[in-house]
N, CA and C of each residue as an Amber inpcrd file, in Angstrom:
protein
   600
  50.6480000 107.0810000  25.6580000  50.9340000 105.8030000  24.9960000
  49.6450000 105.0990000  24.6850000  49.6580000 104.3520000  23.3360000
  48.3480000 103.7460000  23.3510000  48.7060000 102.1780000  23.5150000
  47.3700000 101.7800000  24.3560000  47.3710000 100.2970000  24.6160000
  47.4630000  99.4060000  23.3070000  48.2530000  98.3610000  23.3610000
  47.9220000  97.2640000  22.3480000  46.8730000  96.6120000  22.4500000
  46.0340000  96.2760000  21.4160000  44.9180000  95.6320000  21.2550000
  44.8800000  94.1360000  21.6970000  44.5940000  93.6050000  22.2600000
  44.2910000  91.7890000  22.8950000  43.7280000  91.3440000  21.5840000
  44.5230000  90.3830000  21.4390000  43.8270000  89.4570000  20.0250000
  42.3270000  88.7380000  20.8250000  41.5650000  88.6930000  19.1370000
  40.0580000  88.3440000  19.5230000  40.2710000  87.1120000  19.8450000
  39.4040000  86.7060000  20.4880000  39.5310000  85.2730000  20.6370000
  38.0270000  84.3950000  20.1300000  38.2440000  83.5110000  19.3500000
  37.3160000  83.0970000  18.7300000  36.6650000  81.8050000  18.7250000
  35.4350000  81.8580000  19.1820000  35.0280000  80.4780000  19.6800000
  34.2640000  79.8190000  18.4480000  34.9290000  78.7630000  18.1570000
  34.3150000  77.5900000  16.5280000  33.2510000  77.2930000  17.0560000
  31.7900000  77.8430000  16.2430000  30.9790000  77.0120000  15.5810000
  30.8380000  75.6640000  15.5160000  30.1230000  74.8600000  15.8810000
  29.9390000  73.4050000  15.4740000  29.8210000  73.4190000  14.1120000
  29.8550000  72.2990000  13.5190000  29.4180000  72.4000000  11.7890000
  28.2880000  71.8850000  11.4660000  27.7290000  72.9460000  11.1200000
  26.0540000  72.4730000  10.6700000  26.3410000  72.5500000   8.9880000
  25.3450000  71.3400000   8.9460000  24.8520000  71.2670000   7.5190000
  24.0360000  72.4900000   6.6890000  25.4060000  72.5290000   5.5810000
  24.2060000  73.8390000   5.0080000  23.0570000  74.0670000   4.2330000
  22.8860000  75.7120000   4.9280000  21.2470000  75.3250000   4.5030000
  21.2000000  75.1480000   2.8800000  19.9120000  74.8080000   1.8710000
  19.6500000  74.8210000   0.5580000  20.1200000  76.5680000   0.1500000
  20.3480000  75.9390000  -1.5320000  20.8710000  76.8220000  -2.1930000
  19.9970000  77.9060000  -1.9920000  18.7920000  77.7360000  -2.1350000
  17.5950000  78.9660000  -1.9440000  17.5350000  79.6490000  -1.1330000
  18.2470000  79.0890000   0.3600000  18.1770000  79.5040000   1.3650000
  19.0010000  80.6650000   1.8490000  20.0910000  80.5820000   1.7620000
  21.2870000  81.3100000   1.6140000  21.3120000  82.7770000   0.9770000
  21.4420000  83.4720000   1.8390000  21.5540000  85.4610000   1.3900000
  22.9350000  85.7160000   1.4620000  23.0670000  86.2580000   0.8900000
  24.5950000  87.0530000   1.1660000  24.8080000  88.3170000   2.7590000
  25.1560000  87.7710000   3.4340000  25.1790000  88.6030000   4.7050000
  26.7430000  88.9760000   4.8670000  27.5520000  89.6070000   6.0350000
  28.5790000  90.1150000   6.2600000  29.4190000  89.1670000   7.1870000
  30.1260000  88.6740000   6.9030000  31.0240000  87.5170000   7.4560000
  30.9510000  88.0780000   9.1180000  30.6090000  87.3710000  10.1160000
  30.4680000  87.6950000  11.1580000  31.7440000  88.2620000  11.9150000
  32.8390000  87.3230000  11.5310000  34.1960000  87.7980000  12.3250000
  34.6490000  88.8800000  11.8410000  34.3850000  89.1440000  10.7170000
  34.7390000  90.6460000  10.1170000  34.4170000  91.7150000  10.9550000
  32.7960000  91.4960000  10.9480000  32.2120000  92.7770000  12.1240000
  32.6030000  92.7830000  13.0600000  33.2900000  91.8010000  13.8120000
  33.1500000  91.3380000  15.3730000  34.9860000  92.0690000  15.4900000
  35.8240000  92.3990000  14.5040000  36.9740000  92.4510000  14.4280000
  37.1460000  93.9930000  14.6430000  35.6880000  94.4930000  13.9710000
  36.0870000  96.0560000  13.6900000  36.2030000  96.5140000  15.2240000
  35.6230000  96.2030000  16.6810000  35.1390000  96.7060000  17.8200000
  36.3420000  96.1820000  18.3830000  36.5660000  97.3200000  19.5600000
  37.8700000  97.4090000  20.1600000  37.1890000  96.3430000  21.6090000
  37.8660000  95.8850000  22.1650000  37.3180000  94.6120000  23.4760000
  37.9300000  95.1210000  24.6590000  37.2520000  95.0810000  25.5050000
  38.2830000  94.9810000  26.7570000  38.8390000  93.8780000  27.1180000
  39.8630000  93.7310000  27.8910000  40.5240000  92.8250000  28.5790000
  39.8290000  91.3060000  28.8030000  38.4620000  91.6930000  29.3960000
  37.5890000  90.4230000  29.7630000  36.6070000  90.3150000  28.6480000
  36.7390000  90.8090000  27.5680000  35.3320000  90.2650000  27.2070000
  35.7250000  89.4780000  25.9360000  34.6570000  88.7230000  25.3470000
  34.9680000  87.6630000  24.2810000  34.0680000  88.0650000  23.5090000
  34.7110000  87.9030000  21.9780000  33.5720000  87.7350000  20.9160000
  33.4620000  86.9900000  20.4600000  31.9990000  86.7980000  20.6770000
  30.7320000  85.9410000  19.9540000  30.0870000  85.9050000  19.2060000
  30.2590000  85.3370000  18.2040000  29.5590000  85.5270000  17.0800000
  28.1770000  85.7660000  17.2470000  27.3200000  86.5810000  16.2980000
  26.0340000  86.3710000  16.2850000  25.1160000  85.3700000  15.7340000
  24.5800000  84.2910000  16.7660000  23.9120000  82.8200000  15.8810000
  22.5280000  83.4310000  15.1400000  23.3270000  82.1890000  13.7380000
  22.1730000  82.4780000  12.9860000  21.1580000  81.8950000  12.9690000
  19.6720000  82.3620000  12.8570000  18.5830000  81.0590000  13.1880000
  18.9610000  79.9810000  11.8620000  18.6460000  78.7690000  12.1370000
  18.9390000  77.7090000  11.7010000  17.4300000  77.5460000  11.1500000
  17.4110000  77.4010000   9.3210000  16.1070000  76.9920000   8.9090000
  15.6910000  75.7010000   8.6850000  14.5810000  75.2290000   8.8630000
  14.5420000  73.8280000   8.8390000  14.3470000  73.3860000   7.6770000
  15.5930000  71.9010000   7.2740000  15.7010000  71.8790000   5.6090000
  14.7250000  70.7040000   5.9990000  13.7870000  70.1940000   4.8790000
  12.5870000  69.6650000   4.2070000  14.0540000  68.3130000   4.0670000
  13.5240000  66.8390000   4.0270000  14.8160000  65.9720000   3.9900000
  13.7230000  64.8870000   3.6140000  13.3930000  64.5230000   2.5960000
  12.7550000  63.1690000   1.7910000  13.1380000  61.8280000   2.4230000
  13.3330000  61.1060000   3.6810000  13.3700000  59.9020000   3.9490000
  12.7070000  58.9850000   2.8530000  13.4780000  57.9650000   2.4720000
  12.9320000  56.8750000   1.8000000  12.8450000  55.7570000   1.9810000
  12.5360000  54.9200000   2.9610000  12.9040000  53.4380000   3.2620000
  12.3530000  52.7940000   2.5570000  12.9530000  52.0070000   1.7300000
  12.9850000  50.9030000   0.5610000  12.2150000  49.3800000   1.0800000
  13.1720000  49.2560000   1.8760000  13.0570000  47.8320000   2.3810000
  11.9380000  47.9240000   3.7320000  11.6910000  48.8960000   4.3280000
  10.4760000  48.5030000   5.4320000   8.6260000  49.9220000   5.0290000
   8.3840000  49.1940000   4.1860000   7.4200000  50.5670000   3.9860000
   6.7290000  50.8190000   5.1730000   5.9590000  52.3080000   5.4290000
   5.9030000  53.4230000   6.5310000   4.5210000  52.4290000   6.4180000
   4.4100000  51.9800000   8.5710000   3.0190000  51.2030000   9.2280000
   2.1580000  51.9920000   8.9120000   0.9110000  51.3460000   8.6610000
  -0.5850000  52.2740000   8.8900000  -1.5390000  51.9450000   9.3610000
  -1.2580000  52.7300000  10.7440000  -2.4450000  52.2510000  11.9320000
  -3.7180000  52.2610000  11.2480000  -4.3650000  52.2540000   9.7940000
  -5.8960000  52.4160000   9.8290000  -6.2490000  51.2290000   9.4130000
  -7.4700000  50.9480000   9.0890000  -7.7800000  49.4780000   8.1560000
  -7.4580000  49.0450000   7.0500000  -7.0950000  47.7450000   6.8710000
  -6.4820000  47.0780000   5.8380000  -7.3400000  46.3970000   5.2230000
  -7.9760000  47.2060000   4.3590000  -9.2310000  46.2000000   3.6740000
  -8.7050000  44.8930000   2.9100000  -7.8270000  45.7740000   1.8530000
  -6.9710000  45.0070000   0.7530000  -6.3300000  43.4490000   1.3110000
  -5.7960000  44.0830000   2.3620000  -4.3540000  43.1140000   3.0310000
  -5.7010000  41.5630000   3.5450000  -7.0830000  42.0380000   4.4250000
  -8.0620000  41.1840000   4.9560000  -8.4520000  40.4280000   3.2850000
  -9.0100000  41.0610000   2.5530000  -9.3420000  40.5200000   0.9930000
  -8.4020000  39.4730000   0.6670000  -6.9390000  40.0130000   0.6180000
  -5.9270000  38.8500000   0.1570000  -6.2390000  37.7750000   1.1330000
  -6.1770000  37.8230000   2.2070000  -5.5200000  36.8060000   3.3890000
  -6.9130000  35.5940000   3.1970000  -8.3610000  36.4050000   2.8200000
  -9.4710000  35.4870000   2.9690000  -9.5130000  35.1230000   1.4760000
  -8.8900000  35.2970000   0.1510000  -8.4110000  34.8170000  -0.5940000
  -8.1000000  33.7110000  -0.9830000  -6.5040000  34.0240000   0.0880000
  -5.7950000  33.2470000   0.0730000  -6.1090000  31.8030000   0.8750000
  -7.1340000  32.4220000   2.0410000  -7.7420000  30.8160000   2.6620000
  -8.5710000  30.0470000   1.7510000  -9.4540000  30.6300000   1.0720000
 -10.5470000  30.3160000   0.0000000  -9.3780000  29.3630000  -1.1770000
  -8.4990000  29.9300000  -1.1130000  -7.5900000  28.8350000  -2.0640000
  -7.0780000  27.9280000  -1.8790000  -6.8930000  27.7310000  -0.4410000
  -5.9870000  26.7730000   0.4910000  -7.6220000  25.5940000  -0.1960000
  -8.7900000  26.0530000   0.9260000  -9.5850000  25.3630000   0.6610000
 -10.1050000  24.6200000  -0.5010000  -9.9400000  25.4650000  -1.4560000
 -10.4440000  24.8090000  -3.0150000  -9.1730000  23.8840000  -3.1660000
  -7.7760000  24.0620000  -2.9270000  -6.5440000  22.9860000  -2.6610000
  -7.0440000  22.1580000  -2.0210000  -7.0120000  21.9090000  -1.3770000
  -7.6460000  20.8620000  -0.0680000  -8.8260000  20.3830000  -0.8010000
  -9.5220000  20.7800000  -1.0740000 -10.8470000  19.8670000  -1.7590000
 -10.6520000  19.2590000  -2.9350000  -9.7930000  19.8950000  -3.2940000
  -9.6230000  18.9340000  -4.9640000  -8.2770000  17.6050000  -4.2930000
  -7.3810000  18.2260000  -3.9210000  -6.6450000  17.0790000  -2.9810000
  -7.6160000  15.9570000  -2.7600000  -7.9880000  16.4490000  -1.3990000
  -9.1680000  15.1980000  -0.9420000  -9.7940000  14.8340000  -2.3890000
 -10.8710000  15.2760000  -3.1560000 -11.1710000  14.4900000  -3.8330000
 -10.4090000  13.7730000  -4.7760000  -9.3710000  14.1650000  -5.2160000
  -8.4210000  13.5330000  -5.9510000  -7.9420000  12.0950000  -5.2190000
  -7.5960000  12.3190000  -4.0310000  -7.3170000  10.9350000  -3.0010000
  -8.1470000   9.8850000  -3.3070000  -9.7570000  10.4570000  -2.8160000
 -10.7970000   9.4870000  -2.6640000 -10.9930000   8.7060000  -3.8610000
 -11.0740000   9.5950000  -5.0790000 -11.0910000   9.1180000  -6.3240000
  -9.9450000   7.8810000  -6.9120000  -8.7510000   8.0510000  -6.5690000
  -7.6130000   7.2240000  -6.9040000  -7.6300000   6.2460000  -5.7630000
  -8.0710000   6.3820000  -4.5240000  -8.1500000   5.2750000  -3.3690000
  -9.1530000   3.8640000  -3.9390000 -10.4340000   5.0180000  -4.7480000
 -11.6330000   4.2190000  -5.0940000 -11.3760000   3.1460000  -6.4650000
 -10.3120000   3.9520000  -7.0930000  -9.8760000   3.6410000  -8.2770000
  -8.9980000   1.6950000  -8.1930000  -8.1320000   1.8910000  -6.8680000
  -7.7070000   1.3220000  -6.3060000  -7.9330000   0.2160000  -6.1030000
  -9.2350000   0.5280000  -5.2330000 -10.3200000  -0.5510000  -5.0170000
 -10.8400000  -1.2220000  -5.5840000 -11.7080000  -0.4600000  -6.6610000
 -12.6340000  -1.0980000  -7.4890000 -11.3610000  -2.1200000  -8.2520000
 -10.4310000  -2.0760000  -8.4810000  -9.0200000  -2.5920000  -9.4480000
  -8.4970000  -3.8240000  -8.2050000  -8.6030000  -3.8640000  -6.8660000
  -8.4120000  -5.1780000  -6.3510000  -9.7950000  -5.9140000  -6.0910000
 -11.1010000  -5.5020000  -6.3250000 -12.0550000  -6.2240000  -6.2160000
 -12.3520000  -6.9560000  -7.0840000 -11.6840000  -6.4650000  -8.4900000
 -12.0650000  -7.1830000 -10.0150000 -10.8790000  -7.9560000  -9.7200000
  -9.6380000  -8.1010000  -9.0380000  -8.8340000  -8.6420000  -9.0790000
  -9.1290000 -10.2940000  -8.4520000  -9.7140000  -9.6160000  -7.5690000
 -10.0380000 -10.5820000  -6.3610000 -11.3640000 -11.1410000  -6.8420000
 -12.0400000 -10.9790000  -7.6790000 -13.1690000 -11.8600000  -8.5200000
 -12.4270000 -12.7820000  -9.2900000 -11.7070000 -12.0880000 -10.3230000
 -11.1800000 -13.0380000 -10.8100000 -10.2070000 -14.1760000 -10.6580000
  -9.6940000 -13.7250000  -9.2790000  -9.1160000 -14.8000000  -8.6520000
  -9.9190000 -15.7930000  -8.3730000 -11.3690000 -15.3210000  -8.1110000
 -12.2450000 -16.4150000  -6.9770000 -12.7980000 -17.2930000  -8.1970000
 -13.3220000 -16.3110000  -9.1000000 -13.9410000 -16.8840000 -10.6020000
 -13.2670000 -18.2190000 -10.7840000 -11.9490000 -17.8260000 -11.3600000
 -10.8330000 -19.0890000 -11.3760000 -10.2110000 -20.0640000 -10.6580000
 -10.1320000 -19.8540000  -9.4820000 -10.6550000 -20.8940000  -8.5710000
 -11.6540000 -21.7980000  -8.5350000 -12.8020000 -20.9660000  -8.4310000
 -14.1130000 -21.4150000  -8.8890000 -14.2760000 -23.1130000 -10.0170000
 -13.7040000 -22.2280000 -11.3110000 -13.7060000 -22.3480000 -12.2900000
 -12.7180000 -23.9400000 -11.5500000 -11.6200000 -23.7270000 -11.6840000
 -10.5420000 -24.9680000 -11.3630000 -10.8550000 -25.9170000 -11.1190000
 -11.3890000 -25.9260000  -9.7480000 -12.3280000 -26.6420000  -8.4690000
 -13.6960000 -27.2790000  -9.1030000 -14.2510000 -26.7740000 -10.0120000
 -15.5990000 -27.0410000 -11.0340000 -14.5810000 -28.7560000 -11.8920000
 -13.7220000 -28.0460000 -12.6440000 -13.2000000 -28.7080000 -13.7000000
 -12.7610000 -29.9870000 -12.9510000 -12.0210000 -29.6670000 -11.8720000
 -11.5670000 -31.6200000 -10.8220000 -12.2170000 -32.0910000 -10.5820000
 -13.4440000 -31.4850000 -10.0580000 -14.2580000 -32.1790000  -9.6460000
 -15.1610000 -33.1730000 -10.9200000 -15.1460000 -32.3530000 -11.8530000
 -16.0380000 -33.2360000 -13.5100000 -15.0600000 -33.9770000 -13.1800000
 -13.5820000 -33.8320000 -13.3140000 -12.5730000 -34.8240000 -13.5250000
 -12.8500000 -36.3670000 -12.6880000 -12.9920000 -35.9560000 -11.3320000
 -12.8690000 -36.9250000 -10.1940000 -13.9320000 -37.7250000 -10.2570000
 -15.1170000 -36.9190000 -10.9880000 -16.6560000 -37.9320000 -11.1070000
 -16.5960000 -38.4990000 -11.6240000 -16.2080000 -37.9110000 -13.3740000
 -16.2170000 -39.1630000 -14.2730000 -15.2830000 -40.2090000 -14.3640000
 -13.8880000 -39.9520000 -13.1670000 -13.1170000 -41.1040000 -13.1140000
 -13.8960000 -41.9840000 -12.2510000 -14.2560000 -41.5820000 -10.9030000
 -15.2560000 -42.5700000 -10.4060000 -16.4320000 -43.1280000 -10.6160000
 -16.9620000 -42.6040000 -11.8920000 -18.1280000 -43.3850000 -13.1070000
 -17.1620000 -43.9980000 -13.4790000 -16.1040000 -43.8850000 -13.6600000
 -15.6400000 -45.0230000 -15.1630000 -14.9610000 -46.1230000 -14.2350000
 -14.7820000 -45.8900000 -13.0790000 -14.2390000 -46.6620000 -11.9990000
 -15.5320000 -47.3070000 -11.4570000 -16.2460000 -46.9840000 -11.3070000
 -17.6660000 -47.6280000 -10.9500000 -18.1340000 -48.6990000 -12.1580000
 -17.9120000 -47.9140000 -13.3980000 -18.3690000 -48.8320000 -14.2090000
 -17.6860000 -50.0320000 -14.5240000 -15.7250000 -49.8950000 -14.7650000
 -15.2720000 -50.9410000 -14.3370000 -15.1960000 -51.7010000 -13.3400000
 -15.9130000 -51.0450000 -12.3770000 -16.1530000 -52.4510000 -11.0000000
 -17.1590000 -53.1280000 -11.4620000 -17.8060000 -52.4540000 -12.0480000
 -19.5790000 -53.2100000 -12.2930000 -18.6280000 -54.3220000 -13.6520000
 -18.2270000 -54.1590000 -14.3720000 -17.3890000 -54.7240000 -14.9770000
 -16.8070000 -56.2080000 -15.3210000 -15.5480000 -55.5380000 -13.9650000
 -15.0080000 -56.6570000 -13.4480000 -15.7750000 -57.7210000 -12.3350000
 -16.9750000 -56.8250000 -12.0420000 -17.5240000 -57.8100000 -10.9890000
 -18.4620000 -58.8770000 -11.7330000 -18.9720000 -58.8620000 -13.0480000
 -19.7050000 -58.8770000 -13.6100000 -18.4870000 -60.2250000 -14.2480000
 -17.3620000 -60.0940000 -14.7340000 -16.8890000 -61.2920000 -14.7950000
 -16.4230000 -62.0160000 -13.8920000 -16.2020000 -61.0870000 -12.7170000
 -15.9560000 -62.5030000 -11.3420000 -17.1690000 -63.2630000 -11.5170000
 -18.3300000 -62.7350000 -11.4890000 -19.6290000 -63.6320000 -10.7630000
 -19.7820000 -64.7620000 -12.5230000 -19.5460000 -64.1270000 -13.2200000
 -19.7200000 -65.2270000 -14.9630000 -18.5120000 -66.0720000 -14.1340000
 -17.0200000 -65.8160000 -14.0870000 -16.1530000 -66.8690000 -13.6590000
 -16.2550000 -67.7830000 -12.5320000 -17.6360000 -67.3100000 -11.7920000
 -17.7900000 -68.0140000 -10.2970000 -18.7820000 -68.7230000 -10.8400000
 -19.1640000 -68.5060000 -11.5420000 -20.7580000 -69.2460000 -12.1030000
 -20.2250000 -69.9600000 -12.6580000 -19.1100000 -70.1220000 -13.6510000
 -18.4270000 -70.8350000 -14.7070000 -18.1370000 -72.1520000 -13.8860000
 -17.2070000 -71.4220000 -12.8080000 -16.5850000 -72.7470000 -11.4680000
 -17.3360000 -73.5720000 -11.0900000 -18.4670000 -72.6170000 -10.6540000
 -19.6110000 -73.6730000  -9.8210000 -20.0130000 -74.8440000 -10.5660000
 -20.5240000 -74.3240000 -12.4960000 -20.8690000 -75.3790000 -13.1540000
 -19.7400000 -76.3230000 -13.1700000 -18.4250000 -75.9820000 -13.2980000
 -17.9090000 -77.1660000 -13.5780000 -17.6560000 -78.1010000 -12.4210000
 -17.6890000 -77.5670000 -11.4500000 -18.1030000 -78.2290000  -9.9790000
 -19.0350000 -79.3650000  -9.7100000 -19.9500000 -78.2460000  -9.9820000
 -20.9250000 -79.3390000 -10.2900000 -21.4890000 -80.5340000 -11.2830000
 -20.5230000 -80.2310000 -12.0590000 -20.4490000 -81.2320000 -13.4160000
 -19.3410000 -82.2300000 -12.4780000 -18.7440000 -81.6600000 -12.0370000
 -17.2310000 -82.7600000 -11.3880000 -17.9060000 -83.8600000 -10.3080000
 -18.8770000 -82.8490000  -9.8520000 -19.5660000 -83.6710000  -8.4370000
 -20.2920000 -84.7290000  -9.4950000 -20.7990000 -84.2150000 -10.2710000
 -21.7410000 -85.5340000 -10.6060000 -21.2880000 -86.4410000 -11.2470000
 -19.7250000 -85.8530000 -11.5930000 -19.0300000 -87.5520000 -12.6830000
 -18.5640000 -88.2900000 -11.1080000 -18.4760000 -87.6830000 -10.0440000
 -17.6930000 -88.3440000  -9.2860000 -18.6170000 -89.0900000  -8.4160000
 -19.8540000 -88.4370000  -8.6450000 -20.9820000 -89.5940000  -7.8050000
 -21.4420000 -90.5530000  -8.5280000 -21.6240000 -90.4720000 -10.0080000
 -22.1030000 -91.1730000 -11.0940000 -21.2740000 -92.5300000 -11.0700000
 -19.8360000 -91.5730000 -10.8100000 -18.6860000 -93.1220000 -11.0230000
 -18.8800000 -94.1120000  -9.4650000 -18.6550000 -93.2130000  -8.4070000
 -19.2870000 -93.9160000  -7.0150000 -20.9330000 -94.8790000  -7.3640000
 -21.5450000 -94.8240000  -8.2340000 -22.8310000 -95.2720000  -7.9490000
 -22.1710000 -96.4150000  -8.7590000 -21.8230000 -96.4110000  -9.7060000
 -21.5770000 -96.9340000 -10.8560000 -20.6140000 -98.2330000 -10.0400000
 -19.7300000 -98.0440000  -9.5680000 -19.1560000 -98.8580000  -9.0570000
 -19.6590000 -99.5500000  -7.2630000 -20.1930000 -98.9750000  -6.8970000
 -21.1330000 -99.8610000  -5.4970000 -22.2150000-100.4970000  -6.2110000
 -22.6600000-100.3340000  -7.4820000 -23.1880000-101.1150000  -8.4210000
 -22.9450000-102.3070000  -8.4970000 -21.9330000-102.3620000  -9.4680000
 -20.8990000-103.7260000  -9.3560000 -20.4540000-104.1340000  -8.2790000
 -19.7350000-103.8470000  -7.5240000 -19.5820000-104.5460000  -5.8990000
 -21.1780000-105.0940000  -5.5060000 -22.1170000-104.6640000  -5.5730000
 -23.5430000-105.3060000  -5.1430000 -23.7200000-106.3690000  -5.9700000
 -23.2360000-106.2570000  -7.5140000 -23.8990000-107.7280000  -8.5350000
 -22.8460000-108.7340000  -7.7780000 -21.3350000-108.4990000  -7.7840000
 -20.5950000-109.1760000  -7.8140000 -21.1240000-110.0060000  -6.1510000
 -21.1890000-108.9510000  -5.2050000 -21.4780000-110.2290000  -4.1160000
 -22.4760000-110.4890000  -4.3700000 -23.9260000-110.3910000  -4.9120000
 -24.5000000-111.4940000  -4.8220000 -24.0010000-112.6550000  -6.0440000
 -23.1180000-112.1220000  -6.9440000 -22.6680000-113.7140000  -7.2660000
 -22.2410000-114.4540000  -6.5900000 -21.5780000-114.2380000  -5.3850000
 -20.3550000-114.6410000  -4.5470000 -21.4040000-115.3110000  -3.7240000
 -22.5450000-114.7640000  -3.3160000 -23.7370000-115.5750000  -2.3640000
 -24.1570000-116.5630000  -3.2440000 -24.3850000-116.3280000  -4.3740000
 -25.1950000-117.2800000  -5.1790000 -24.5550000-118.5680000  -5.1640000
 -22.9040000-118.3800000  -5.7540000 -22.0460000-119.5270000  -5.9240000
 -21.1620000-120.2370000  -4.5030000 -21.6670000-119.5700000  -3.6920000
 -20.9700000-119.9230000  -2.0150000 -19.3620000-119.9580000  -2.0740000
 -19.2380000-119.4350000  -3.0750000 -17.6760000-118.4770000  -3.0790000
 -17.4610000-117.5000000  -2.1210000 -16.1070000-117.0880000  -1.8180000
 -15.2420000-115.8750000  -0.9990000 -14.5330000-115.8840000  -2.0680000
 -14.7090000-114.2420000  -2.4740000 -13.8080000-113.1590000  -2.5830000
 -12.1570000-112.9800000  -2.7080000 -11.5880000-113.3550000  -3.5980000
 -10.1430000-113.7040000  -2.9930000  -9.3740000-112.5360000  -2.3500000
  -9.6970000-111.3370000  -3.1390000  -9.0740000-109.9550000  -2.6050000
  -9.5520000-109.9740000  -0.8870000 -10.7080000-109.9340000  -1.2190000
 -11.3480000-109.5260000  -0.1280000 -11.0880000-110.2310000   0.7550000
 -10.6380000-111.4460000   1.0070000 -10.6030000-112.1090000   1.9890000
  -8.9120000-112.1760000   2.7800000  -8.2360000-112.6030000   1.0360000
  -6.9390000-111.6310000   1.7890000  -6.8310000-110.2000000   2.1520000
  -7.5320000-109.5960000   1.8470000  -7.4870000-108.0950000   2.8980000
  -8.2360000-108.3340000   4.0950000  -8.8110000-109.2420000   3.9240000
  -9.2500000-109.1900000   5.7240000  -8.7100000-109.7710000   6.7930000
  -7.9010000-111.0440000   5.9450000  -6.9240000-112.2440000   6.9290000
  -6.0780000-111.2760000   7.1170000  -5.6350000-110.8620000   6.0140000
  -4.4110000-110.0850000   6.4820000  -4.2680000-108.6930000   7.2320000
């Protein structure tokens, strides 16, 4: 009697990526060969592994380009560049500041002259004002004083014109009272007034 054959038993391959078109020969399907041989009881077939060639694979990273540990001349050039520009920024800044600060300045100092100018100026003009009112106020005192003392002089004369009609008339009349009594002695007469003002 002949034995029945034990089915092969066949262990899967992982799945590798295949190799390039170039790579690839036409060889003899492995399980084919492995099918033709009679097995014993214990043993298993195994395929024969094929060496695996190493495929060539172009990495491209887009977004992080590949580090390079050597010197960066270029990258140092930009960066001291780029300070050299900061700086020439910064200096025209600053001078631009100083310039418009100065601009500034010089524009409230003319301001502030001409404030003082006109002031100046104001203070000049009241004061002509205030002098020549107190010349013309001086001169009308000299003025008016000038006719008080004519109107005091005026008074006095007629004062003194008054005094002398009023002593003239006093002399004038103790005059007559002197002729009259010595008539009154002469003729050994009294006085009739006089004597009634004295009886009485």
């Amino acid at each position: 009697m002949e034995t029945a054959a034990e089915p092969a038993v066949v262990v899967e391959k992982p799945a590798v990526p295949p190799p390039p078109a170039a790579a690839l020969k036409p060889e003899e399907p492995p399980l084919a060969s492995a099918a033709t041989h009679k097995m014993g009881p214990a043993t298993e077939v195994v395929p024969p592994v094929l060496p695996e060639k190493p495929v060539a694979v172009a990495h491209k990273n887009l977004d992080h380009p590949p580090l390079s540990t050597g010197p960066k001349p270029s990258l140092d050039r930009d960066i001291a560049l780029a300070k050299i520009e900061n700086e020439k920024r910064d200096s025209f800044i600053k001078a631009w500041e100083e310039s418009e600060k100065s601009k500034v300045e010089n524009k409230a100092q003319k301001q502030l002259a001409e404030v003082l100018s006109w002031e100046n100026t104001k203070k000049a003009s009241y004061e002509a004002k205030l002098k020549k009112i107190e010349e013309e106020l001086e001169k009308k005192k000299a003025e008016y004083a000038e006719k008080m003392k004519n109107k005091a002089a005026l008074v006095h004369k007629e004062a003194e014109e008054k005094r002398s009609v009023a002593v003239s008339k006093r002399n004038q009349e103790i005059l007559k009272i002197e002729e009259a009594a010595a008539k009154l002695r002469a003729s050994g007469q009294v006085p009739k007034k006089a004597l009634l003002g004295c009886l009485g």
